[in-house]
N, C-alpha and C positions, 0 to 999 in steps of 0.2 A: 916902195915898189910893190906891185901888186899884179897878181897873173889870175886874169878869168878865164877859164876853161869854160867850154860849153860842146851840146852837139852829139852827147850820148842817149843812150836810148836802146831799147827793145828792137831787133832787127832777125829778119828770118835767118836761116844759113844759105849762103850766096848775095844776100841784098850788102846793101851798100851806107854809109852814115858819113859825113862831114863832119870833124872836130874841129873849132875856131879857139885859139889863146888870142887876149888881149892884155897886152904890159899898162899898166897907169901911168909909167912914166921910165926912164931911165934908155941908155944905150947900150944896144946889146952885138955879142959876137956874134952869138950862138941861139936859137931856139929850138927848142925839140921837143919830141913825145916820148915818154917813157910811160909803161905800163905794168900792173902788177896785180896778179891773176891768187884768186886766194889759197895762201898753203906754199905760194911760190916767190922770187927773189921779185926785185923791181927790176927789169929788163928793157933796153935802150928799143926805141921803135922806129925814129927817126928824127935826125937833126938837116937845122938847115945853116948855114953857115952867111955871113956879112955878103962872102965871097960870089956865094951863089951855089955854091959843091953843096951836096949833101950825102949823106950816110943813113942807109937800113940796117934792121935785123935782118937775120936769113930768114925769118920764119915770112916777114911780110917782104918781100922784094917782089916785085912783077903783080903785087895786089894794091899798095900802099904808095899812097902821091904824097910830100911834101912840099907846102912851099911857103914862103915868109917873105915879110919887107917890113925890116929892120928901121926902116926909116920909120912906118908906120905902126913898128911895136907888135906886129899881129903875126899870126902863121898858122896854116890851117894843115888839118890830116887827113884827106880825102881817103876812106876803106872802102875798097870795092873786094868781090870775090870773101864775104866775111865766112869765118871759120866758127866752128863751137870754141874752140880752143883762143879762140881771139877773145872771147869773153873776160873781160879785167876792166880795172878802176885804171882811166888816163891819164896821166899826169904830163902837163904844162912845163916846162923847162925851162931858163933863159938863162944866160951869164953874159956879165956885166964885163963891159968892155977894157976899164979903168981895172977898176976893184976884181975882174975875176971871180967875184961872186957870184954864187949860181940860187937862180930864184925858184921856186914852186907854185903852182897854180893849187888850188885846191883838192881839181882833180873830180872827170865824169863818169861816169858807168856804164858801159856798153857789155848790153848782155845781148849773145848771137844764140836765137836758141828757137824751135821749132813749137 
């Protein structure tokens, strides 16, 4: 299995960027974005669940859209409203449905910066 991240990039403070994860193969529970800012832990950003439910950080709630189809392996992280502070390296998420193993994307760069 394998997780392509994409969709980071250079963005003013307030504009906006779309992240897209793509799975190679496998079925999943769960996909989500985790991000990790340099000098700082990796911090949860949003999950999307089989079910349909998902979960934020508090820092992005009322900024950050998630949404996935688990059928189609994909799920994307719509940032509007971007922050200096949202600046970090993205990372791609998935756990497997069986196995409960949880997969990693490489991981994109979203620098929010004037």
């Amino acid at each position: 299995v394998q997780l392509q991240a994409s969709g980071g990039g250079l963005v003013q403070p307030g504009g906006s960027l779309r992240l897209s994860c793509a799975a190679s193969s496998g079925l999943f529970s769960m996909m989500g974005w985790y991000r990790q800012a340099p000098g700082k832990q990796r911090e949860m950003v949003a999950i999307v669940r089989s079910d349909g439910s998902t979960d934020y950080g508090d820092s992005v709630k009322d900024r950050f859209s998630i949404s996935g189809d688990m059928g189609k392996r994909t799920a994307y992280l719509q940032m509007n409203s971007l922050r200096i502070e949202d600046t970090a390296v993205y990372y791609c998420k998935a756990t497997a449905v069986v196995s409960r193993r949880e997969y990693w994307g490489q991981g994109t760069l979203v620098t929010v910066s004037s």
